[in-house]
N, C-alpha and C positions, 0 to 999 in steps of 0.2 A: 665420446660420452658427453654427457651433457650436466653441466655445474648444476646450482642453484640460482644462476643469475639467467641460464638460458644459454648461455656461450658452449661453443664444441670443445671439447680439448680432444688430444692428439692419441690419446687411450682407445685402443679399440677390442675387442676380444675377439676370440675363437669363431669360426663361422660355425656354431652350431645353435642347435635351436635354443638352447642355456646362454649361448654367449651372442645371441645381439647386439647391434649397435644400439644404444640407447635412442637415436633418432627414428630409426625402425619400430620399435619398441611403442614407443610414443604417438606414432600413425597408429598401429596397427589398435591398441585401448584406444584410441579416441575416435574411433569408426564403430566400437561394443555399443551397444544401444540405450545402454541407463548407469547408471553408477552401480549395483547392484554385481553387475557383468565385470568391473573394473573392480572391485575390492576382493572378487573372487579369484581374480589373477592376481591379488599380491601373495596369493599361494605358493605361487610356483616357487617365487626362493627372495633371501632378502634383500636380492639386487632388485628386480621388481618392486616389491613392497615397499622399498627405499624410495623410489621412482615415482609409485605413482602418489605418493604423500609429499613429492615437492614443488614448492608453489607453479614453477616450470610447465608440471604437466597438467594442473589443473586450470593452469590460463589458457594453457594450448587445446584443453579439452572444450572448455568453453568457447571458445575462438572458433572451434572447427564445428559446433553444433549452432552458430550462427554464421550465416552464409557470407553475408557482408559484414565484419569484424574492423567498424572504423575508430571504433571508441579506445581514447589513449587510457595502459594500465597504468598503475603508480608505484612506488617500494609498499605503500599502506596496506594493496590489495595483498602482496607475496604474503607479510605477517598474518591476518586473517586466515587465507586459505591454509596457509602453514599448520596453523592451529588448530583448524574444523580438521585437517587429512591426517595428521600426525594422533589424533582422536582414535582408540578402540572403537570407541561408541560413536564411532562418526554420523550415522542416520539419523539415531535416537538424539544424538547430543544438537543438532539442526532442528528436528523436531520440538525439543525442550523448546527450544530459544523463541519460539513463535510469542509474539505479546503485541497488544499493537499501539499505536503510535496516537497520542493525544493533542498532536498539535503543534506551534511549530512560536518559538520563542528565539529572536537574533538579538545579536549581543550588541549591533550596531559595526560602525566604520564597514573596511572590507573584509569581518571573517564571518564563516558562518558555524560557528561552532556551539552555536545558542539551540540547534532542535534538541527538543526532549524526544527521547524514542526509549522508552521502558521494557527492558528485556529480563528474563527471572534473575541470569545472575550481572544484569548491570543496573538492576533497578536504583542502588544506589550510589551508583556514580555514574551518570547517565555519558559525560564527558567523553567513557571507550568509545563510541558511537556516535560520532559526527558526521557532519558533510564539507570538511577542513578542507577536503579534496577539489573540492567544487574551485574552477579558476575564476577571474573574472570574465564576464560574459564578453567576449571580445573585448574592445578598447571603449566600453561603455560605463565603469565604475561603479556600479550600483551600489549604494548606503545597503543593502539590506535584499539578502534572495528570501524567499518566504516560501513553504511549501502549502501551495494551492491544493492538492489531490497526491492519492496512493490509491496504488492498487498492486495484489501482491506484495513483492517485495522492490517496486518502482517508486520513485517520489518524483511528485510532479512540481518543478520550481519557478517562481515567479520573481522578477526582477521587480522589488518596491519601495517605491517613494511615494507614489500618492491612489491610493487603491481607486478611485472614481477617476483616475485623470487617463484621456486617450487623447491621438487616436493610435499609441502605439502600445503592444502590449509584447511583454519579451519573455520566453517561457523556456525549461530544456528542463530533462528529464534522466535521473538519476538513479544509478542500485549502490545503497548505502552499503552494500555487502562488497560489493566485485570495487568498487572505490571507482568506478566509468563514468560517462555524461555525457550527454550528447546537446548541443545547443538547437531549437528549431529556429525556422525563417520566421522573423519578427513580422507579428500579424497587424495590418492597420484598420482599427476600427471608425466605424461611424456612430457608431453609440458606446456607453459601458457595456463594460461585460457583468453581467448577473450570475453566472453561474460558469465554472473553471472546472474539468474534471478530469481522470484518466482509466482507459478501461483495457483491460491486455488477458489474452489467454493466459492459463498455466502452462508454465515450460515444457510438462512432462506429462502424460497421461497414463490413467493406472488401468491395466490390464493384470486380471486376476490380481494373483501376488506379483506380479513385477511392474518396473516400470520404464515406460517408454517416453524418449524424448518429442515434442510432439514439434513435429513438420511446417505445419501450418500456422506454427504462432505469428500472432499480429499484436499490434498495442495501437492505441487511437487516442485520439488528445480531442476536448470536444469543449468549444465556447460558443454558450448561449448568450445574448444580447440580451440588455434591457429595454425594455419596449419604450418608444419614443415620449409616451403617455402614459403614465398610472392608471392604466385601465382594464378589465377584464378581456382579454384575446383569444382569439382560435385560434392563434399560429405563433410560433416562435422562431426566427429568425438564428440562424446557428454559425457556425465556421466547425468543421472538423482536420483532422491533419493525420492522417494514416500511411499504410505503406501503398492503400491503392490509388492515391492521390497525388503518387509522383512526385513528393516535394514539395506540395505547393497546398496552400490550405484551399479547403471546400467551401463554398459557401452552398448551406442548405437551408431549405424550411421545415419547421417540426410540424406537422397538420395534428393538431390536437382534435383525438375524440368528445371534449366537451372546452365550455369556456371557463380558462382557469385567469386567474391572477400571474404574476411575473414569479418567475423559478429563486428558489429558494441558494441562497448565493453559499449554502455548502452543504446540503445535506442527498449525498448518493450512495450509490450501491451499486453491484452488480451479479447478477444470475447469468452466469454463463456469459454470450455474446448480449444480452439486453444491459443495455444499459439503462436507470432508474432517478431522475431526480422528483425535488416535491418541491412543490408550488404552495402557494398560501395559500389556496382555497381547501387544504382538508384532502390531498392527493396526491399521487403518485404518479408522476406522468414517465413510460418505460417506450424504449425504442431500440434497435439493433442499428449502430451509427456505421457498420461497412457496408451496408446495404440502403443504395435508395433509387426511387423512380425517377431520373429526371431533375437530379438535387431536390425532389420531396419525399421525406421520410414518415410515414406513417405512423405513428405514434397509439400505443394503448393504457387504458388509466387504471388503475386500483386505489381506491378509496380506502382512509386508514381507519381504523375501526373504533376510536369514537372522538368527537369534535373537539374534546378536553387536551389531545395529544398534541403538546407545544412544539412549536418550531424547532427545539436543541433535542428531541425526541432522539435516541439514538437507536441506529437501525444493525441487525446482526443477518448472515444467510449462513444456517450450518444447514448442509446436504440439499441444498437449495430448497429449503424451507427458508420464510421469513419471519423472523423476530424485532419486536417493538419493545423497547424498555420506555417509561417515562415516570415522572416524579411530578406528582401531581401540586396543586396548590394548596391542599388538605394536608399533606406529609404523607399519602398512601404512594408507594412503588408500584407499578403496572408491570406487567411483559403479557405482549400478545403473543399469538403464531398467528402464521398467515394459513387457512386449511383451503383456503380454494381460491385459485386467480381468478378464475372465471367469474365467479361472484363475489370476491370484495369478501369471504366470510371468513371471519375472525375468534380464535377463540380464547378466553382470558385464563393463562397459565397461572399466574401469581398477582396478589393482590396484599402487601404486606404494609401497614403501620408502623409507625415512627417505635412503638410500644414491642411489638414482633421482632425487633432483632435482639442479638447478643453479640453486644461489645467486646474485643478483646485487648482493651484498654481504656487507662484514665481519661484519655484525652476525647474517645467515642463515647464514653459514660457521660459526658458534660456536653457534647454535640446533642445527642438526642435529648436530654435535660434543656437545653437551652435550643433547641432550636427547631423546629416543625419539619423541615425538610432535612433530611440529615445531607443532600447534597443533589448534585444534578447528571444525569446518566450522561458517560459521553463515552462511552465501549464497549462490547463484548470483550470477554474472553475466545479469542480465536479458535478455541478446541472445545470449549462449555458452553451453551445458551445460559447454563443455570446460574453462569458468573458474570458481574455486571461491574465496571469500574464508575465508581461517583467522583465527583471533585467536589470537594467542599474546604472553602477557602484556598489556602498552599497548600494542600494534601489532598492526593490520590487514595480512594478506598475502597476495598476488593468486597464485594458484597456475594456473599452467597445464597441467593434466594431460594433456594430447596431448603438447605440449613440451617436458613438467618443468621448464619455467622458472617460478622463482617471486621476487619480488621485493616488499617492503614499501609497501603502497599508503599507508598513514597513521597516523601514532601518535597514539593518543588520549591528550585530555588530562589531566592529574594531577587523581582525583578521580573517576574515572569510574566508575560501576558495573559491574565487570566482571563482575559474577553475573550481571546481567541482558541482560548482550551476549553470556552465552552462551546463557543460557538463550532469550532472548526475540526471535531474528533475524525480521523483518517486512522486509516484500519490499515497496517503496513505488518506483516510477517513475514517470515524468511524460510522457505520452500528448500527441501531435498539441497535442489541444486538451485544455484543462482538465476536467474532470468536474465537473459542477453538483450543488452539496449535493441530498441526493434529497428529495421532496418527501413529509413523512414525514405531513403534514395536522395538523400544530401550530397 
């Protein structure tokens, strides 16, 4: 049988189909094909059920639905999983917890327990949810890891001391869920990097009501260059790092369908395999980074729908529709949809004044009293288009623009970064099942 720590003990039972060995046991769920299949066998009796709710089987589960499993666990991951499997409501209660992530505040020296990541029930003590885990990036000591990019439930990290300084940039990629990491091969550049991102399938795919773990996940890590000159370019100069690239980063060319301005140093997205950043010229420049010609990737644009729409514009995809939230310099609230790629055609959902909401408190009573913008969009609600997170000042505000209700979701704490909570909103959720570091062939 098999402890809580993973170890065998000398216990064995009956050879019958009730009395497995626990290691038997444990093969045999973690070959079922979704978690759906595996919560239906803690039926059978409550040696099972016992079984598959310990942290044990859920590493080993996860382990075995990723091929190459090089990423070291921790004691932090067992607690966690412990908690989500020991769960009645295990689906639903993962599902809850989806909220996304505004951005990334360090505390300084070597810890990293400074990200804010706002979850419903940790919104106010944000501290359960760190990246403590995180070790130091080999024997290189970085003051400060910074999360550059999310996708899913991945965080993309960046070793920072001086954000313009190359030609070396050191990056490795995280699931704040599972407590993993994996470090990449330090990229040397000949220019800054302009733009840092990460784009990765969903773990799982949904067939009818069930769901299936999906086969072919990949993840891709994508740095854009800034161009040598302040000038308007056809072409952007790239480095990507995936699993088709053997280890070793890519250097590619972006061929842009028109000439844009230099990529916008954090504002992406992604629709399926395309991946999407914006440029200052009033655009969207979108590309598929596993796929290119000869290290050139062909690249196609979408123009945002109208020129007022600021740089910290924050961008939503539910059902792969796209959504534009922005806070204009009049104090009016915006949200677009996107109704047609092909033509750039846009249609305007919501158009609310400073005067159109309702406050659910003193402290929002005296914000729109005293102030034109009640704040500046930096996220979706992962499950709502209709809900929009503002920051204004050290406070996070949950805005519900169908209802105009809006009320104060959490104040951050004294010390925060707030340049980079506006500038730098990353959309991190936490899916069914965890997402397995990808398998980059390190």
């Amino acid at each position: 049988m098999i402890n809580d720590e993973g170890v065998e003990s000398k216990h064995k039972k009956p050879d019958d189909i009730n009395g497995l060995v626990d290691e038997m046991v444990v093969e045999i769920l973690c070959r079922l094909p979704c978690h759906k299949s595996v919560v239906i066998c803690k039926a059978v009796c409550k040696h099972w059920a016992a079984l598959v709710s310990r942290p044990f089987f859920i590493r080993r589960f996860v382990a075995y639905k990723n091929i190459k499993n090089y990423a070291p666990y921790t004691s932090e991951y067992d607690e966690l999983t412990m908690k989500m499997t020991s769960d009645k409501r295990f689906g639903r209660v993962v599902r809850k917890m989806d909220m996304p992530i505004f951005g990334h505040d360090t505390s300084g020296g070597n810890t990293y327990d400074g990200l804010m990541i706002c979850f419903n029930d940790l919104i106010h003590n944000p501290k359960n949810v760190s990246v403590s885990y995180l070790p130091r990036l080999s024997n290189r000591l970085p003051k400060t890891l910074t999360v550059v990019g999310a996708c899913n439930d991945l965080l993309l990290h960046r070793k920072y001391e001086d954000w313009y300084s190359f030609p070396r940039l050191d990056l490795c990629i995280s699931n704040a869920q599972t407590k993993q990491w994996v470090e990449l091969p330090p990229l040397h550049l000949q220019h800054t990097a302009a733009h840092i991102g990460l784009i990765c399938d969903p773990y799982y795919s949904n067939h009818t009501t069930d769901l299936t773990l999906n086969d072919a996940y990949m993840a891709c890590v994508i740095v854009i260059l800034r161009p040598s000159k302040v000038t308007i370019v056809t072409e952007f100069f790239a480095h990507i790092f995936s699993p088709n690239t053997g280890g070793m980063w890519r250097n590619v060319v972006l061929s842009l369908p028109l000439s844009c301005e230099q990529a916008h140093y954090s504002s992406y997205f992604c629709i399926g395999r395309k991946y999407y950043f914006r440029c200052y010229k009033n655009c969207l420049i979108g590309f598929d980074p596993f796929v290119d010609d000869n290290g050139v990737i062909k690249c196609d644009s979408l123009h945002l729908p109208s020129p007022s729409v600021c740089p910290i514009a924050t961008f939503g995809v539910f059902h792969k529709q796209l959504y534009i939230c922005e806070a204009t310099r009049k104090g009016e609230c915006r949200m677009w949809a996107l109704e047609d790629f092909e033509t750039s055609c846009w249609s305007l959902r919501y158009s609310i004044t400073s005067d159109d909401w309702i406050p659910r408190d003193s402290y929002l009573v005296r914000l729109i009293k005293d102030d034109v913008r009640i704040g500046k969009p930096i996220g979706f609600h992962p499950a709502n288009p209709d809900v929009v997170y503002m920051l204004s000042r050290h406070k996070i505000i949950l805005c519900n623009l169908r209802t105009r209700d809006m009320e104060v979701a959490c104040e951050l704490p004294e010390g925060s970064h707030v340049f980079f909570l506006e500038a730098c909103p990353y959309q991190f959720t936490l899916p069914i099942w965890p997402s397995p570091l990808p398998t980059l062939g390190i």
